[in-house]
C-alpha positions as CSV (number, residue, x, y, z in Angstrom):
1,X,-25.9,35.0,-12.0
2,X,-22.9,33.1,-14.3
3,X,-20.7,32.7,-10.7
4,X,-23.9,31.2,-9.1
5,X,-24.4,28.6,-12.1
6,X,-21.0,27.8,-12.8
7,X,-20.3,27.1,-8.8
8,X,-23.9,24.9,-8.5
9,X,-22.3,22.7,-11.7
10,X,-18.5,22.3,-10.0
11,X,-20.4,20.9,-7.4
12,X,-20.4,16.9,-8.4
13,X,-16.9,17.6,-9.4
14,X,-15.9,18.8,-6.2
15,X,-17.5,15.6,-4.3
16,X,-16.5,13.0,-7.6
17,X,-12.8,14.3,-6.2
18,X,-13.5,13.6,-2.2
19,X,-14.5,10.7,-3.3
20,X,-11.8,10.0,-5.0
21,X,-9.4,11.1,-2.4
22,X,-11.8,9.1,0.1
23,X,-11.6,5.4,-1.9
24,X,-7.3,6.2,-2.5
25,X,-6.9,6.5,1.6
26,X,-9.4,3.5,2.4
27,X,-7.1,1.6,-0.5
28,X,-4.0,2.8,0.3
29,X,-3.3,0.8,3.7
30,X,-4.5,-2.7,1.7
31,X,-2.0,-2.3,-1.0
32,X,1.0,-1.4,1.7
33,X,-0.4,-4.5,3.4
34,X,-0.3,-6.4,0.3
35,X,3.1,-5.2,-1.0
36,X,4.7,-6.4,2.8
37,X,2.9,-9.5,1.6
38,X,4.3,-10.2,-1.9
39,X,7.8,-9.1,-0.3
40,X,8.2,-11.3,2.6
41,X,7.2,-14.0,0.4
42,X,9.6,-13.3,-2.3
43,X,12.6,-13.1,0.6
44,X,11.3,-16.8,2.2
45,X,12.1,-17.8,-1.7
46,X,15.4,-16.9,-1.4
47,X,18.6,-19.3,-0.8
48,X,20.6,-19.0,1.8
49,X,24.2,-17.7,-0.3
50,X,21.7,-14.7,-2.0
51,X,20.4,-14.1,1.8
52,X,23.9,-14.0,2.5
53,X,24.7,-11.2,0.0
54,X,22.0,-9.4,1.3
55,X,23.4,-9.3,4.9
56,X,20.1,-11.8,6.3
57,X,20.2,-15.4,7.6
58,X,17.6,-17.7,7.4
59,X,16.3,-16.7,10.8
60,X,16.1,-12.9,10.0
61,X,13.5,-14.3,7.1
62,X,11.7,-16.4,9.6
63,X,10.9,-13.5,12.0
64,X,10.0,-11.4,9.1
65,X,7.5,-13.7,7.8
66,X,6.5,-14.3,11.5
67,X,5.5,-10.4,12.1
68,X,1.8,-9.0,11.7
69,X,0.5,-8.2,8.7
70,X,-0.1,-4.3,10.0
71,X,4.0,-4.2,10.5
């Protein structure tokens, strides 16, 4: 009778962690989303000699910035 009481109480546990697991893959494509943001802004903010060191021109930048979102 124990196994039967102890499985009915892991029960919220077990859906508190799909759950869980559920809200970090609906989150997870945002943040990707919003970390392509933050970058592609931070390289449009650089000048063209630190571009340079980097191996980019100022048109490798533009058609960054230019892409979707989703890439």
């Amino acid at each position: 009778m124990q196994d039967i009481t102890t499985h009915r109480r892991d029960r919220p546990a077990a859906w508190r962690n799909a759950l869980g697991r559920l809200a970090v893959a609906a989150l997870a494509p945002v943040l990707r989303i919003e970390e392509r943001r933050r970058q592609r802004l931070h390289l449009s903010e650089l000048d063209d000699h630190l571009l340079a060191d980097v191996g980019l021109t100022r048109e490798d930048v533009r058609r960054e910035c230019a892409s979707p979102f989703w890439r």
